[in-house]
MARDRENSE-74501 format. One record per residue (C-alpha): residue number from 1; residue in three letters; x, y, z. Coordinates in Angstrom, 1 decimal, always signed. Each point is the difference from the previous one (the first is absolute). Last residue first. Layout:
N
    k    r    east   north      up
  NUM  Ala       X       Y       Z
...
***
This chain:
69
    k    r    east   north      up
   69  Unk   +38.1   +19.9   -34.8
   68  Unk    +0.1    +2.2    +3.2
   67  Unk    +3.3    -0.8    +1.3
   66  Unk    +2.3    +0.9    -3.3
   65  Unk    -1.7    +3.5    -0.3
   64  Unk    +0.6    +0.8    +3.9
   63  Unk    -2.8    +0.8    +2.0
   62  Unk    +0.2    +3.6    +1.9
   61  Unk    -0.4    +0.1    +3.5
   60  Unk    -3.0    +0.7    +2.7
   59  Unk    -1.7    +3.2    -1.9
   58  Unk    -2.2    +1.6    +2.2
   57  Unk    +2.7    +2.6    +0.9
   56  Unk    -0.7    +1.5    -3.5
   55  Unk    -3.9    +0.7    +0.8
   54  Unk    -2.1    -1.7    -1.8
   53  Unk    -2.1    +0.3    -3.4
   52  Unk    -1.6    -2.5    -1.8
   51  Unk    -0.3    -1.2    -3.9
   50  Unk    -2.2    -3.1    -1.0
   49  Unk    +1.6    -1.6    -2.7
   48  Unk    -2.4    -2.8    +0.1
   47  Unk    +2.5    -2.9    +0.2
   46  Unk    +1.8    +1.4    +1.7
   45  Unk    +0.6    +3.2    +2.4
   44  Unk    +1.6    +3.1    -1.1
   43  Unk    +1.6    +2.0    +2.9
   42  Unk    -0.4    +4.1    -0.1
   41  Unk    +2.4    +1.4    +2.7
   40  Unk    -0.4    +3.0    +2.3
   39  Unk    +2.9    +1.8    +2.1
   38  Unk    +0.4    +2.5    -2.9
   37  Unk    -1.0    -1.5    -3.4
   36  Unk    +1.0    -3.4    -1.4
   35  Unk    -1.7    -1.8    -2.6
   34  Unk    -0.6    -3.1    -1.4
   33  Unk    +1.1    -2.1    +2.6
   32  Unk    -0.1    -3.8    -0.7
   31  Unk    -2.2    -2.0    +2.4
   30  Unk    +0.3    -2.8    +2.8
   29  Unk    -2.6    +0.8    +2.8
   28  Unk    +0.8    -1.6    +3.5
   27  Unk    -1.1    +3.1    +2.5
   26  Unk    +3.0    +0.9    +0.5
   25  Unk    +0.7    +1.1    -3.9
   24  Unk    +1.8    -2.8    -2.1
   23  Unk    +2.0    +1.6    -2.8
   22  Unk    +0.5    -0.2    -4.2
   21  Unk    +2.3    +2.9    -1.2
   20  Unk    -1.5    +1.7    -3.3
   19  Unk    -0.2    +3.6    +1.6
   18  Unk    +3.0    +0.8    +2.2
   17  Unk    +0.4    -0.7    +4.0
   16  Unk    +3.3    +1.0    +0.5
   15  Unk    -1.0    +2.2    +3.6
   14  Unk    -1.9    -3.4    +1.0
   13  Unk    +3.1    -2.1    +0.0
   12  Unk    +2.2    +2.4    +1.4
   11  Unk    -2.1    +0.3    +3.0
   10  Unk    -0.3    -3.5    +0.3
    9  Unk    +3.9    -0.9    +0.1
    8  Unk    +0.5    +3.0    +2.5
    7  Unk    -2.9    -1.9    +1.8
    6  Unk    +1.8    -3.4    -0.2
    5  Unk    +3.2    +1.4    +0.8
    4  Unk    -0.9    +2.0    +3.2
    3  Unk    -1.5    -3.8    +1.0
    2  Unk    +3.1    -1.1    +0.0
    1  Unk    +1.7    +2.2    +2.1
***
């Protein structure tokens, strides 16, 4: 039962992903989404502002405001 919760949890997660939100893909990059289009998400990645695209179930979880400062 639990873990029916956690991926529930994820699912939600990644269908509210909105431009702005700051998240940490799989593969360890912390960006802020600039767009969102389909199943593909543009990340933008300091300090060069280098934009890349993944797929939306690349995204890991979504930082919090208070947690990345």
């Amino acid at each position: 039962m639990p873990m029916q919760k956690q991926k529930k949890r994820q699912a939600r997660m990644l269908a509210e992903l909105k431009s702005g939100d700051s998240v940490v893909t799989s593969g360890g990059i912390v960006g802020t989404i600039t767009s969102v289009e389909g199943d593909t998400i543009t990340v933008r990645v300091k300090p060069d502002n280098l934009k890349l695209q993944f797929a939306r179930s690349a995204v890991s979880s979504v930082v919090s405001p208070e947690s990345s400062k």
